[in-house]
N, C-alpha and C positions, 0 to 999 in steps of 0.2 A: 237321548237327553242325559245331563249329567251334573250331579250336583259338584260346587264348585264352593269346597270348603276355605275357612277364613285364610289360610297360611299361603294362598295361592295372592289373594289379595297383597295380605303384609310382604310378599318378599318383593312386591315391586314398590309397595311404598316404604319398606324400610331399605330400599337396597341390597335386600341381601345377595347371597350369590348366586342364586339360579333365577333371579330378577327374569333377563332375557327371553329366557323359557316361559315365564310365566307371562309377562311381555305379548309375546307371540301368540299363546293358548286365549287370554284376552280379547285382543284384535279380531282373532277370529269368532268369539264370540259377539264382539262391539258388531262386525259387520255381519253376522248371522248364518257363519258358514257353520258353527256349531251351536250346539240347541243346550242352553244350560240353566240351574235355575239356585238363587242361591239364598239363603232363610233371612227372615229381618233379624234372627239371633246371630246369624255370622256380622250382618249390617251393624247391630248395635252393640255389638264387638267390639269390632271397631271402630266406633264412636269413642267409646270410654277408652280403650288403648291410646286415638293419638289424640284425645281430651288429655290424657294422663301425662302423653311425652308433650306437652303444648304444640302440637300442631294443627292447630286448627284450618291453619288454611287450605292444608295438605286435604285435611278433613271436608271441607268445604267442597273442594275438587274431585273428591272422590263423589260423595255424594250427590254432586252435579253432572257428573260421568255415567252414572246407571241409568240414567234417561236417554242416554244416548245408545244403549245397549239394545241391538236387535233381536239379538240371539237369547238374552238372557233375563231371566223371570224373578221376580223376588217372592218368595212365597212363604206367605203369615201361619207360623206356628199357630196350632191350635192346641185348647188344654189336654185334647187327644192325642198330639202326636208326644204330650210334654208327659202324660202320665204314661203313654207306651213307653216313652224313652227311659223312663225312673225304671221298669220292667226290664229292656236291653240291659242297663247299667247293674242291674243286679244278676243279670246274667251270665253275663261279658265280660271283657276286663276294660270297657268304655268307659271313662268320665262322662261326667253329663253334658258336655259341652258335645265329645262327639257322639253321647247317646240321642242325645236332640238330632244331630244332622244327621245318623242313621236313621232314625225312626221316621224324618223324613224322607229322604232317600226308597226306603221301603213302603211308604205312603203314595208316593207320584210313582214307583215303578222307575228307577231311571238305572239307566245300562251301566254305571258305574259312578265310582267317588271319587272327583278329582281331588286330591290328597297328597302332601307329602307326610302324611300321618301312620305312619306304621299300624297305629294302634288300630286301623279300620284291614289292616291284613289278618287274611282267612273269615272274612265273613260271609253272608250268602251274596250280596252284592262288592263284585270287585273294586279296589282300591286302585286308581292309574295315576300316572304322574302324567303333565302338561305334555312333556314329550312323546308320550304315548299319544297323544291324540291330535299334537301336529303332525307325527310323521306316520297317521294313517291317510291312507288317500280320501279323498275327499269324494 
């Protein structure tokens, strides 16, 4: 299982360039060929993000998309994994954004961070990108 941090989300809703990839890693989540689980703080992220850029409807879609998702778990921050994380961040060189998705991460046990976030490189649980995990076998 693997947590499936915000920027995997945004690059398919903002279009950006490695969309496709991210695309792809999705899908196989949506039908539950991969086992992933991703925090109501990445969820209410992105809420306020495309609140901010006015996309609501985008927002709408997404939101109505995670119900559809076989593979993939939404799992509620507790005040324990928020005050471990305040602890990571003074640790680390983590911001609290991804001290939060570490410290769950390290909570659920999961075989890695799907990440295009550098900042989660060299820690005890590995950092992969999408590609990584479409092009292992299944």
């Amino acid at each position: 299982m693997y947590l499936i941090d915000t920027n995997i989300f945004l690059e398919v809703m903002l279009s950006r360039k490695r969309k496709e990839e991210c695309k792809c890693l999705l899908k196989m989540l949506r039908d539950g060929k991969v086992k992933g689980i991703v925090t109501d703080f990445t969820i209410h992220s992105i809420i306020v993000l495309l609140d901010r850029l006015g996309k609501l409807d985008e927002l709408k879609t997404f939101l109505l998309s995670l119900t559809a998702y076989k593979g993939l778990y939404v799992y509620a921050t507790s005040i324990a994994d928020e005050i471990r994380a305040v602890e990571i961040a003074k640790k680390t060189k983590l911001d609290m954004d991804d001290a939060i998705q570490y410290s769950v991460a390290l909570s659920v046990n999961v075989d890695g961070i799907i990440s295009f976030d550098r900042d989660f490189d060299g820690l005890d649980i590995p950092r992969k990108e999408p590609k990584d995990i479409i092009n292992q076998p299944q």
